[in-house]
N, C-alpha and C positions, 0 to 999 in steps of 0.2 A: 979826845972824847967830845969835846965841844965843836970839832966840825962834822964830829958822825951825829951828831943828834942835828946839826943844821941840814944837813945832806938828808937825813931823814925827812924834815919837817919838809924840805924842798920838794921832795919826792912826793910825800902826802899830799902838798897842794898842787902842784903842778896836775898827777894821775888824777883828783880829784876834780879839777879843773876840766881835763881832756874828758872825763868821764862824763860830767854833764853835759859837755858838748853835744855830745853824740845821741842825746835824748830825741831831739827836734827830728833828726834824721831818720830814727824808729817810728817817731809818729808817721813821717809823712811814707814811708814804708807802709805803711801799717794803711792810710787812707787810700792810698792809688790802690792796696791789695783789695780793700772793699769796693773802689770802684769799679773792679773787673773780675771781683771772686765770682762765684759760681758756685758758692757754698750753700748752704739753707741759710731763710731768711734769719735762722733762730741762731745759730755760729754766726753770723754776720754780729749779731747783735748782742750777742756776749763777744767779739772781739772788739767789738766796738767802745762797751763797756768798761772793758781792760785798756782797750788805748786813750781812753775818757779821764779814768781813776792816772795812770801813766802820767797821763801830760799833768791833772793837778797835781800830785805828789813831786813832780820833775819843779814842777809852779813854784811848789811850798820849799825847795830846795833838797826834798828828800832822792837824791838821784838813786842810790841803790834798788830802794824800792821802787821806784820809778818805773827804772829797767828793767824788775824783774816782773812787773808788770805786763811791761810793754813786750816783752819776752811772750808773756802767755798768748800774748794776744795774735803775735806772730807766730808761735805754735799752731793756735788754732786754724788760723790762715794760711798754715803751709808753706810760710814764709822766710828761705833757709837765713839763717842769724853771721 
């Protein structure tokens, strides 16, 4: 029992780890899309928004929300995930 709850806690910090990783990546995803979208100025600027909110919350340590953020943001941009 004591090495499945280690194995667990491994797992939680490791994914958890890789997870935030992957935040930085989204953003800069997210900037090259606006340098070369072709969207309206007004979608530019609501994904902009969301990749703004993204990278603070990523900042503040909240990666979930982070990503799901940064998710929208690439929605909006067409951006496949």
């Amino acid at each position: 029992m004591k090495k499945l709850l280690i194995a667990i806690a491994l797992t939680a910090f490791l994914s958890g780890t890789a997870f935030a990783s992957s935040c930085p990546m989204h953003v800069k995803k997210i900037d090259d899309a606006l340098a070369t979208s072709t969207a309206s100025e007004e979608v530019k600027a609501q994904a902009k928004a969301l990749r703004d909110e993204g990278q603070a919350l990523h900042d503040s340590g909240d990666h979930a929300n982070s990503m799901a953020k940064l998710a929208e943001a690439e929605a909006l941009l067409g951006i496949a995930q």
